[in-house]
C-alpha positions as CSV (number, residue, x, y, z in Angstrom):
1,X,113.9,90.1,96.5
2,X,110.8,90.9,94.4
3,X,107.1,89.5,96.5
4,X,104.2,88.7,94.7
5,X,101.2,90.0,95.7
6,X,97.5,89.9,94.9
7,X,95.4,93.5,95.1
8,X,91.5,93.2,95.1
9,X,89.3,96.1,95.5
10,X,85.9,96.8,96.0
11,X,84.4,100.1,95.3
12,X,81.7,102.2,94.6
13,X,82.1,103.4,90.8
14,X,83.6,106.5,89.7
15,X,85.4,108.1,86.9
16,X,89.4,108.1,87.2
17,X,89.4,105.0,89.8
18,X,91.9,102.9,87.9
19,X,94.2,106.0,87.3
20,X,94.4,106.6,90.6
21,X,95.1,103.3,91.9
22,X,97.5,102.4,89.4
23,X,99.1,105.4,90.2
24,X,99.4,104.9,93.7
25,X,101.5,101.3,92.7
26,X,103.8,103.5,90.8
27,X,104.3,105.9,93.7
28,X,105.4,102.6,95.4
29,X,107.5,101.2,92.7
30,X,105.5,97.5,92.5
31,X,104.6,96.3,88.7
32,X,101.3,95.3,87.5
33,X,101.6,91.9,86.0
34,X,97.9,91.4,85.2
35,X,94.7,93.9,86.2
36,X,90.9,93.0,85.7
37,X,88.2,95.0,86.4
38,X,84.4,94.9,86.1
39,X,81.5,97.5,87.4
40,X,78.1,96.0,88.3
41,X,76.2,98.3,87.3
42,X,72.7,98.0,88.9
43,X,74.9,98.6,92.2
44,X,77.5,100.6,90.9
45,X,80.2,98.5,92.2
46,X,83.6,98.6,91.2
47,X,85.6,95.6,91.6
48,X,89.1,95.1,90.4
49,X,92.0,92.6,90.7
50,X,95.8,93.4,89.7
51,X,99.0,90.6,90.5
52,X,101.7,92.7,91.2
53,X,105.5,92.2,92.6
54,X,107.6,93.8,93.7
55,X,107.9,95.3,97.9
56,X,104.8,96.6,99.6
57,X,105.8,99.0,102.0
58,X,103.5,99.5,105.4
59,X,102.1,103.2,103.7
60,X,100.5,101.6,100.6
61,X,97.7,100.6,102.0
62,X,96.2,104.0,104.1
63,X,97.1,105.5,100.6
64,X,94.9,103.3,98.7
65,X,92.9,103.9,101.5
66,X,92.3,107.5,101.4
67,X,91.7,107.8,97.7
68,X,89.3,104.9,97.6
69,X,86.9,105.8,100.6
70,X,85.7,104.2,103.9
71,X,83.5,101.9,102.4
72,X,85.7,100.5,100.2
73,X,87.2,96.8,100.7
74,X,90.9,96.2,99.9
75,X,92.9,93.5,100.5
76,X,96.4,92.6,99.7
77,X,97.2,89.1,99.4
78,X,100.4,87.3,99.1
79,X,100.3,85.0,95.8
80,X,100.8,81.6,98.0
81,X,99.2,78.1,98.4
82,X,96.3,77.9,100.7
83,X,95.9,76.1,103.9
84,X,92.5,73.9,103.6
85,X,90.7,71.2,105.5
86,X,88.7,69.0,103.3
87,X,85.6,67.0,105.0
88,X,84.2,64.2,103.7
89,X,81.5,61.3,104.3
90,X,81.8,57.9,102.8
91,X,82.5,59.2,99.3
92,X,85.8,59.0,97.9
93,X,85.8,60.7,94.3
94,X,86.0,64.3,94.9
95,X,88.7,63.6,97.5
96,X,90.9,61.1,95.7
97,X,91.4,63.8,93.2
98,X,92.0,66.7,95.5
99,X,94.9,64.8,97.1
100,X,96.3,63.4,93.7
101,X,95.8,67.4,92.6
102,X,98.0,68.3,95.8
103,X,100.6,65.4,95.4
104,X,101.7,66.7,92.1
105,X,100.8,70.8,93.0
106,X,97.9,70.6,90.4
107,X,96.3,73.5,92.9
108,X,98.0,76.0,94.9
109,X,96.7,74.8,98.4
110,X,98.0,72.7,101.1
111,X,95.8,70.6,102.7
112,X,96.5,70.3,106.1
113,X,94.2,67.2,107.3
114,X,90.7,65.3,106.7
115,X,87.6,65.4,108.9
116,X,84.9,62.8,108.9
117,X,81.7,61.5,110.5
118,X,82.9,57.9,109.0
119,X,86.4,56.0,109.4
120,X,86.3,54.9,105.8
121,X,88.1,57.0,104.2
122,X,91.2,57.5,106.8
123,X,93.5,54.5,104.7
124,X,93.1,57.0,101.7
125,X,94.1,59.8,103.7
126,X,97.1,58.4,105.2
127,X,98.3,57.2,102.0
128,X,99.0,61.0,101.3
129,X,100.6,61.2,104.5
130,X,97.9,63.9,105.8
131,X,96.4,64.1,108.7
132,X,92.9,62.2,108.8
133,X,90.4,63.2,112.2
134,X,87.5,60.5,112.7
135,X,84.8,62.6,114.4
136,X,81.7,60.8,114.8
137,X,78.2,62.0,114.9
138,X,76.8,58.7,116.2
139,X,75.5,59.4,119.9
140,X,76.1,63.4,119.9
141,X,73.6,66.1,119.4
142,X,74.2,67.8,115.7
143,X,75.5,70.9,117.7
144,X,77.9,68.9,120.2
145,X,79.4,66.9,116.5
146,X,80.1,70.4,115.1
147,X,81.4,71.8,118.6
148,X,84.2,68.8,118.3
149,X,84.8,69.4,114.4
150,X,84.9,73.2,114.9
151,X,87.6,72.8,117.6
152,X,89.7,70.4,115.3
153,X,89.2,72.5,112.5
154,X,90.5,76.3,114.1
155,X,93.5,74.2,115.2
156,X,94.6,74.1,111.9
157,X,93.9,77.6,111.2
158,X,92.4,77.2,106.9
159,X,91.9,79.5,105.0
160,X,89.1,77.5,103.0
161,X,87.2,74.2,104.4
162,X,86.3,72.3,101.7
163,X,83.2,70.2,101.9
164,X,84.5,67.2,99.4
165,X,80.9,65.2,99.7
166,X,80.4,66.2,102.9
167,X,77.2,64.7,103.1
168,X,75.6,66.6,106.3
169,X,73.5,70.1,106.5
170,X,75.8,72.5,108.7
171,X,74.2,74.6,111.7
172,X,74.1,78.5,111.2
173,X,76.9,78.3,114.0
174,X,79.4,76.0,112.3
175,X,78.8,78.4,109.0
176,X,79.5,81.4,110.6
177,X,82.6,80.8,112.6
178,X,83.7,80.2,108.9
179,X,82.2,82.8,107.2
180,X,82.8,82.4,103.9
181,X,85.4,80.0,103.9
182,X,83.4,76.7,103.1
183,X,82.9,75.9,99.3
184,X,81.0,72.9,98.7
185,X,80.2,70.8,95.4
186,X,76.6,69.8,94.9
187,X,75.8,67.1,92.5
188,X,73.2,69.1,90.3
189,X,72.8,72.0,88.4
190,X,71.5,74.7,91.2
191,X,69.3,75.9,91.9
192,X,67.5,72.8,90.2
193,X,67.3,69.3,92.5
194,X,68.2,71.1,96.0
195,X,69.2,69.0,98.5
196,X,69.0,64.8,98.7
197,X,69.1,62.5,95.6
198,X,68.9,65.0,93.0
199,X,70.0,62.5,90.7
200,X,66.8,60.2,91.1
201,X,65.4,63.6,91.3
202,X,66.8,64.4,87.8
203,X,65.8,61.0,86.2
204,X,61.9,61.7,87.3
205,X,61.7,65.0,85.7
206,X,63.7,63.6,82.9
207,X,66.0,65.8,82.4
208,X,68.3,66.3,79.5
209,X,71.2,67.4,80.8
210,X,72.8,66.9,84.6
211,X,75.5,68.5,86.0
212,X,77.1,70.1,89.4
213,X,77.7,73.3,91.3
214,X,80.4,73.9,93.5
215,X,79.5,77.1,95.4
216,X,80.2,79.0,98.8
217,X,77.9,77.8,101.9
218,X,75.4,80.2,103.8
219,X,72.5,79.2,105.8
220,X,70.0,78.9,102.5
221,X,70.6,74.7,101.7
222,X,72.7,74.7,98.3
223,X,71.8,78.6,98.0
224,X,75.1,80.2,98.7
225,X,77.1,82.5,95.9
226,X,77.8,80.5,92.7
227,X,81.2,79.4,91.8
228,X,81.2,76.9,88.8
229,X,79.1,74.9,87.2
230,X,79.2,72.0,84.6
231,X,76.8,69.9,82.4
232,X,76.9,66.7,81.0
233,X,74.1,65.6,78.2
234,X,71.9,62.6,79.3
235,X,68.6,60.8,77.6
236,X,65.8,58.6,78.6
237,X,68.3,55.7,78.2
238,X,70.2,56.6,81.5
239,X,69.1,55.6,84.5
240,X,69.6,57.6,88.4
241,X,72.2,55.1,88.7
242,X,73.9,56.0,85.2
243,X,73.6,59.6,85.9
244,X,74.9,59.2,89.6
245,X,78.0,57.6,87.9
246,X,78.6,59.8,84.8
247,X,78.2,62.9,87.8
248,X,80.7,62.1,89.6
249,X,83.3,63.1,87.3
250,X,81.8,66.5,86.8
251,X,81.5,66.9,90.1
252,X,85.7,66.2,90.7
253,X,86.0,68.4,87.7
254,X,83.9,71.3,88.6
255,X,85.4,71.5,92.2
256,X,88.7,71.8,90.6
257,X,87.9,74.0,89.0
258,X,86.1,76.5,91.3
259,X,89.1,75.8,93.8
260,X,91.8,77.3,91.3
261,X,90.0,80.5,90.6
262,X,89.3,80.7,94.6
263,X,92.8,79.7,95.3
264,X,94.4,81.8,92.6
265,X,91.7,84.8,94.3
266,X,89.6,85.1,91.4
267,X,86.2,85.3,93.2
268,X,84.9,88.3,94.5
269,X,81.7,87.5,96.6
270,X,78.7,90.2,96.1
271,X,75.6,90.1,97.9
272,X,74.6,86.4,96.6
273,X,76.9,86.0,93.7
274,X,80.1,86.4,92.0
275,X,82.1,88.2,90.6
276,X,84.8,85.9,88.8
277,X,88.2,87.0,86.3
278,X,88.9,83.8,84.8
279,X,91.7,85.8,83.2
């Protein structure tokens, strides 16, 4: 039976690179479906993504290996869903439509259960017949609240956490036992209006257009590599109310979005961007 697989590589640039690889799948007898690749060149960076089927025997790999160089990344991924957790807060729109995306298999991921810091949305939840984990931070220290999410979460074993209007700034510790693994939407266009209200932030500096980010989470608030981003035009008519509203549907959109190029391993991080082959 023919696997699917997902190659991504990270190299430093040099001439012949994609004869060699290439080559190397033929030695091995697997097909390139689809290949993109891209050199950043203020780094010299090669970066490269190829689907490919067929079997992947053990030796591939030290091959590729060998001819790329020790500090090169490679990673061969099986094309399957992805296991998530999603976290939330009180907010239900950017959830609502991740569980009506993974009802009819809209995205390749499986979302194996909910955290919140409210009860609210657990009904919701259930409805989906997924798991839904009330974890409160009422009474607990920040870091004792992320000790008890942190041991829900491993238990499950994501691949991505998904902060669905999570609506709480994570400690260094909680981000780096998921190193780049959390993808958050923010409801503005970053790096403009970082952090609380940017809407009502938005409608004092009278902005013309509003929009949202869904990016990766480091320890810099709403500073980590870029995924997708979306606008929507507004005038002096709207209110922070009107543009909270009108946001929320780019923010459901825009998530989506940067959750099927992630999922479908699209998204290379680099230093503090990305590198993204939309096809």
């Amino acid at each position: 039976m023919q696997n699917r697989y997902r190659l991504l590589i990270e190299t430093a640039d040099k001439k012949g690179l994609i004869h060699k690889i290439t080559g190397v799948l033929l030695k091995y007898e697997l097909n390139i479906e689809q290949n993109n690749e891209f050199v950043e060149r203020d780094s010299n960076r090669f970066f490269m993504r190829t689907d490919i089927s067929g079997i992947a025997r053990e030796n591939l790999f030290d091959e590729l290996r060998e001819i790329l160089g020790a500090d090169s990344e490679i990673k061969l991924i099986p094309a399957e869903k992805k296991r998530v957790v999603i976290m939330v807060t009180k907010e239900h729109h950017c959830l609502s439509d991740l569980l009506i995306r993974h009802k009819y298999n809209e995205l390749e991921f499986t979302i194996a259960a909910v955290t919140s810091n409210y009860d609210n949305l657990r009904s919701l939840t259930e409805n989906f017949d997924i798991p839904f984990h009330f974890i409160s931070h009422e009474n607990h220290s920040r870091e004792s609240h992320e000790a008890e999410l942190i041991k829900v979460i491993k238990n499950y074993d994501p691949k991505y956490i998904i902060l669905a209007k999570y609506m709480r700034i994570l400690t260094p510790n909680f981000v780096e036992n998921f190193a780049n693994k959390i993808i958050n939407i923010h409801h503005s266009f970053l790096p403009a209006f970082i952090g609380a209200n940017p809407y009502k932030q938005a409608y004092n500096r009278g902005v013309k257009i509003i929009g949202a980010t869904a990016h990766f989470v480091n320890n810099n608030l709403d500073e980590g590599p870029i995924i997708a981003q979306s606008v929507l035009n507004v005038n002096h008519t709207h209110s922070a109310e009107d543009m909270a509203r009108s946001g929320k549907e780019i923010e459901k959109l825009t998530l989506a979005k940067a959750l099927r190029l992630v999922f479908d391993d699209r998204v290379f991080i680099y230093k503090n961007k990305t590198i993204i082959f939309e096809s």
